[in-house]
C-alpha positions in Angstrom: 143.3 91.4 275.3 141.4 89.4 273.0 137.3 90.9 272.8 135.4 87.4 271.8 132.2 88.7 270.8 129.5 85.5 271.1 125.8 84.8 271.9 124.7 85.3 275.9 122.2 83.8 277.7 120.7 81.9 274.8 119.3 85.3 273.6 121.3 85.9 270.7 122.7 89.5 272.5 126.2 90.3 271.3 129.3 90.5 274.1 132.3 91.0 274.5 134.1 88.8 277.0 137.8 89.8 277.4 139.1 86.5 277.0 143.0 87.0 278.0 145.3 84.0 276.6 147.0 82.6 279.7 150.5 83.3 278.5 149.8 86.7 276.8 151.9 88.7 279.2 152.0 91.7 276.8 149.1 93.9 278.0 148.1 95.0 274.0 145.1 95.0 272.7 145.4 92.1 269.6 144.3 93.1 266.1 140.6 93.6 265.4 139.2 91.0 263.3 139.3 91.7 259.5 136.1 91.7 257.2 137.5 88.1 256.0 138.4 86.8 259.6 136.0 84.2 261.0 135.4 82.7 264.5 132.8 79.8 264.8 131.5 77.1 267.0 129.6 74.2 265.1 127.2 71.8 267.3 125.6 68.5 266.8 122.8 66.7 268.5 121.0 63.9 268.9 117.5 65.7 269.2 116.9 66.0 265.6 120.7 66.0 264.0 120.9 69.5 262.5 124.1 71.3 262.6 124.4 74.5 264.4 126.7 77.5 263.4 127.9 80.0 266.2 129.0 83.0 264.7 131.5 84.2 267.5 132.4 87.2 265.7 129.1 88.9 265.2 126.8 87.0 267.8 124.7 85.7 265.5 123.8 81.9 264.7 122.4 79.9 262.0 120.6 76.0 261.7 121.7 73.9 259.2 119.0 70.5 258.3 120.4 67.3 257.6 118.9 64.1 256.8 120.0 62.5 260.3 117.8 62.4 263.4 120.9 62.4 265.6 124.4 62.8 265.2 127.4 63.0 267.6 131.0 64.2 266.5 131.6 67.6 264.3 134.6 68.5 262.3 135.0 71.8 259.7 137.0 71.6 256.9 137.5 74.9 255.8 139.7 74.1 252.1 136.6 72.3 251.7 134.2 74.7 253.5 132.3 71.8 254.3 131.3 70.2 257.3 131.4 66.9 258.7 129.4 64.9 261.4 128.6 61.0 262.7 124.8 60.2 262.4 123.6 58.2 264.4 120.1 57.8 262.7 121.9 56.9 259.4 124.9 55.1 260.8 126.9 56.6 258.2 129.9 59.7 258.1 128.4 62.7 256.1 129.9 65.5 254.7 127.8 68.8 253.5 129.6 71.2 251.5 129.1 74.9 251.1 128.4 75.0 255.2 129.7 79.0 255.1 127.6 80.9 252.4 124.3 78.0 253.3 121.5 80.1 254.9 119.7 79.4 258.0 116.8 77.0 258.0 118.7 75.8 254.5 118.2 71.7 253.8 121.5 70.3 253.1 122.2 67.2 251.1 125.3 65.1 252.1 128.0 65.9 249.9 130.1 63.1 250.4 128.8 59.9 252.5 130.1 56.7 254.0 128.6 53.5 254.2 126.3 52.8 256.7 128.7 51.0 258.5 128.8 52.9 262.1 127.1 51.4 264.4 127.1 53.8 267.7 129.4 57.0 266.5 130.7 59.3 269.4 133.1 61.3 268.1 135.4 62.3 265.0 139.0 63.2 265.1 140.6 64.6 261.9 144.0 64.2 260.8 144.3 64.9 256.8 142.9 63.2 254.8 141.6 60.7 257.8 138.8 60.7 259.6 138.9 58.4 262.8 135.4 57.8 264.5 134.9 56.5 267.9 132.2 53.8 268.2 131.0 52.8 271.5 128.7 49.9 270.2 130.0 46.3 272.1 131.9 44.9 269.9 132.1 41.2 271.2 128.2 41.4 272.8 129.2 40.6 276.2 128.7 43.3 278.7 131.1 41.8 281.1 134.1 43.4 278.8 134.8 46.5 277.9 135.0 47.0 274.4 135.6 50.0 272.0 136.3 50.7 267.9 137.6 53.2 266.2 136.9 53.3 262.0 139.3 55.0 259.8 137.9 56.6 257.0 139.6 58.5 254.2 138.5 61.0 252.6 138.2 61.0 248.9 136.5 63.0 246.3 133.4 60.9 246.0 132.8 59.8 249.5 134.6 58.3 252.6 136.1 55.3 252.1 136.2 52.6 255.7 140.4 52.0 255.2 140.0 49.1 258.3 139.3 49.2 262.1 140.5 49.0 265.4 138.9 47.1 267.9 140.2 48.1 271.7 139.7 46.8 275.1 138.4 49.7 276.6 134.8 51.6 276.4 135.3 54.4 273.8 134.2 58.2 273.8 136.1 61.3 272.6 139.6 61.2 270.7 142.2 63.9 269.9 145.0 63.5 267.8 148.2 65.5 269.0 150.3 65.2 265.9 150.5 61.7 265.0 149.4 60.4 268.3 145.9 59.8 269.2 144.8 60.0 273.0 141.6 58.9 273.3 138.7 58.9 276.5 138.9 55.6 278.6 134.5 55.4 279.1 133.5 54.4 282.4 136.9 55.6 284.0 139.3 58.8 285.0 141.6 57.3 282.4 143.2 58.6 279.0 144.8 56.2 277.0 147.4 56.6 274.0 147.7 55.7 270.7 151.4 56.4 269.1 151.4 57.3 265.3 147.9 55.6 265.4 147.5 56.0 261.6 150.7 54.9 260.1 151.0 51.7 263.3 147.8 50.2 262.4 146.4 50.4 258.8 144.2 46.7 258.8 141.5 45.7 261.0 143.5 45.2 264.4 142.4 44.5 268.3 145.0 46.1 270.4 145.9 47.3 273.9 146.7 51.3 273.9 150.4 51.9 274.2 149.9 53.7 278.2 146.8 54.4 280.2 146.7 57.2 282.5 144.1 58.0 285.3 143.5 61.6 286.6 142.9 62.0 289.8 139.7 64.1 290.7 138.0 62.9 287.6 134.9 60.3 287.8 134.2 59.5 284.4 135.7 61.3 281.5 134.1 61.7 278.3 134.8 65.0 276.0 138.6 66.3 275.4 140.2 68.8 273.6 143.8 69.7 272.5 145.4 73.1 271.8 148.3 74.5 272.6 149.9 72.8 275.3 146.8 72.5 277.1 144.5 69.5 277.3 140.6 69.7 278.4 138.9 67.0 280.5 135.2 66.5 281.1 134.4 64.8 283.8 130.5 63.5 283.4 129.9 62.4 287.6 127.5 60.0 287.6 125.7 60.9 284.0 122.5 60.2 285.6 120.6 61.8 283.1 118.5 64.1 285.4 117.6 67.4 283.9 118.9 69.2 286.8 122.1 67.0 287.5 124.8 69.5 288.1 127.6 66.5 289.2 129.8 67.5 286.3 133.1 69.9 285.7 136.1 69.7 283.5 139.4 69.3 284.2 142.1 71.8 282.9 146.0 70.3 282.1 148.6 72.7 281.1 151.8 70.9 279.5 149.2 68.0 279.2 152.1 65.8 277.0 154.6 66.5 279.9 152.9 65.3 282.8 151.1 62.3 280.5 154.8 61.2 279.5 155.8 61.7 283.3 153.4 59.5 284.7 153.8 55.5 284.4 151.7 53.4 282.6 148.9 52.5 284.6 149.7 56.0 286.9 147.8 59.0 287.8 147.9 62.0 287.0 147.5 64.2 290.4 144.7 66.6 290.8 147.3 69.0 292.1 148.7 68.9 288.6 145.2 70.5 286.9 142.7 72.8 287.5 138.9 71.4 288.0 136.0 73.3 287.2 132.7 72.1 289.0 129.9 72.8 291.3 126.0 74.0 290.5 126.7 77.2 289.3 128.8 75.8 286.5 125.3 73.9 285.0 127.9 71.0 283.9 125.8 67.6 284.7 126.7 65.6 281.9 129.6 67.5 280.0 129.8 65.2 277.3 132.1 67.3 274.3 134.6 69.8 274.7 136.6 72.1 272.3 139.7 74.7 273.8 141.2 78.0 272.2 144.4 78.5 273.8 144.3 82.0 272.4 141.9 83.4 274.2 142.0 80.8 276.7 138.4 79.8 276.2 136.0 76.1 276.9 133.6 75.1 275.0 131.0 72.9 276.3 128.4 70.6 275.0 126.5 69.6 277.8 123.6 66.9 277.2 121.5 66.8 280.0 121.3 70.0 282.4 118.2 71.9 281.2 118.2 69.6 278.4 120.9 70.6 276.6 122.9 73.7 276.2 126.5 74.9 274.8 128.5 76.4 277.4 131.4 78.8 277.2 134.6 79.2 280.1 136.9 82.4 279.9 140.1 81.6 281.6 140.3 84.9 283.4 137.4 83.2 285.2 138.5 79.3 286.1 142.3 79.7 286.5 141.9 78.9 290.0 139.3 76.6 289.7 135.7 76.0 291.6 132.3 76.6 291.0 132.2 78.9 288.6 129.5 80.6 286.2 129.8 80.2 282.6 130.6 83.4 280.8 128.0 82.2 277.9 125.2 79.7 278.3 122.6 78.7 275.0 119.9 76.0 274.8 120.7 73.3 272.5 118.3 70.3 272.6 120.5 67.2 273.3 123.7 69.0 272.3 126.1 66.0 271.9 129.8 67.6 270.2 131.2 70.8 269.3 134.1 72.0 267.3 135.8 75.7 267.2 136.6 77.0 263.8 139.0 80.2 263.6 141.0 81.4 260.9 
């Protein structure tokens, strides 16, 4: 049993939700955290592009203010103990170091920067030295087809350097590399496409066709995913009308996601008898638009954009194994919350 103390009802009040990993069969209590051990959450937004810290070991949590008015896509380094996010004010991929001894309310000056070269960032995925961001922007200016880049940055000791890009025929949103593959959000559909050894494969500017598309069936249009384990996390968004109230989302849960991925065909579907779905009003999911998984303790994280106007949202598995309209075991207000990343060591 796995006590993941974190911040309730947006009230900064300390629990403890026994967050059971769904293949811990042992019945133990697992080791208490260490005076060293740390277990975050970090959050973006695109209300006023400050960085959020979730202490999920103490239940405290501390704002971090950047020179972006809006940013979308989150990565920690911790070699570096620096964190990383998209701005969508600046257009650039910043970097601001010292992100675990900086106090709250602390300005923070980019450590390392891009060049303002991004033109509608979504997301970040992180492999190495490489940072890939997902740009949504049309690429070819006609609306009539779907379009998508992803920039490939490296990281380097005085800034991120753009190594090239690749353009795609599909509208882009999250990405998540699972070793050297990169699966990546099909926008507008219930799709996931893949990317094999995405890195090494294409190192100039390229248009290509993903390697396989797959639809899931339940979903109406995906946008946040996360990776861990063998476990894959699906946000479905509904109709993203936008409404304050719209509760229309859920997320989608797939065990042995690479199995049943590689099972289907290209062009296949995934069937909804093959994952779990989360969804329904109690769930407040209207426009689910990040997600980040601990297979550990079995636990969803949530950046939803529009119910209430923004919150972070937490899942314990004990709770949506089966599925349905169920409560989130945490729920904080976060202004236009756009990404989240989980951070444990």
């Amino acid at each position: 049993m796995k006590n993941l103390k974190t911040i309730l009802l947006g009230s900064l009040v300390i629990g403890s939700l026994a967050a059971c990993s769904s293949d811990d069969d042992n019945g133990g209590d697992s080791t208490p955290p260490t005076a060293d051990s740390r277990t975050e959450l970090y959050a973006s937004n695109n209300n006023n592009g400050n960085i959020t810290v979730f202490d999920l070991e103490d239940g405290t949590s501390k704002t971090l203010l950047t020179a972006s008015l809006a940013a979308e896509g989150i990565y920690y380094d911790a070699d570096a103990d620096a964190v990383t996010q998209a701005s969508r004010s600046n257009l650039t991929l910043d970097s601001y170091a010292d992100a675990s001894i900086s106090n709250d309310g602390i300005t923070l000056t980019a450590s390392l920067s891009s060049e303002a070269v991004l033109e509608n960032p979504r997301a970040i995925a992180v492999s190495g030295d490489f940072y890939v961001v997902a740009d949504s922007e049309d690429v070819d200016g006609d609306e009539a087809t779907a379009d998508g880049r992803y920039f490939i940055f490296q990281r380097t000791d005085s800034g991120f350097t753009l190594r090239n890009t690749v353009t795609v025929d599909f509208k882009v949103w999250e990405i998540a590399f699972v070793g050297a593959d990169l699966y990546a959000v099909v926008d507008a559909t219930n799709e996931v496409a893949l990317f094999s050894n995405f890195l090494s494969t294409h190192t100039t500017d390229v248009s290509i066709s993903a390697d396989k598309r797959v639809a899931f069936e339940g979903i109406v249009r995906t946008h946040g995913m996360a990776y861990d384990g063998t476990t894959m996390i699906l946000t479905d968004i509904g109709a993203a009308s936008g409404d304050g109230a719209d509760t229309d989302g859920g997320f989608h849960v797939v065990s042995n996601f690479t199995s049943k991925f590689s099972a289907a065909a290209d062009g296949g579907m995934v069937a909804v008898t093959d994952q779990v779905r989360v969804a329904g009003e109690s769930t407040l999911l209207g426009n689910p638009i990040s997600a980040e998984y601990d297979a550990e303790s079995n636990t969803v994280f949530i950046a939803e954009i529009a119910n209430g106007g923004g919150r972070v949202v937490s899942f314990v598995g004990t709770d949506f194994e089966a599925g349905g309209d169920v409560a989130p075991a945490t729920n904080v207000a976060l202004s236009s919350a756009s990404s989240v990343y989980f951070y444990k060591n």
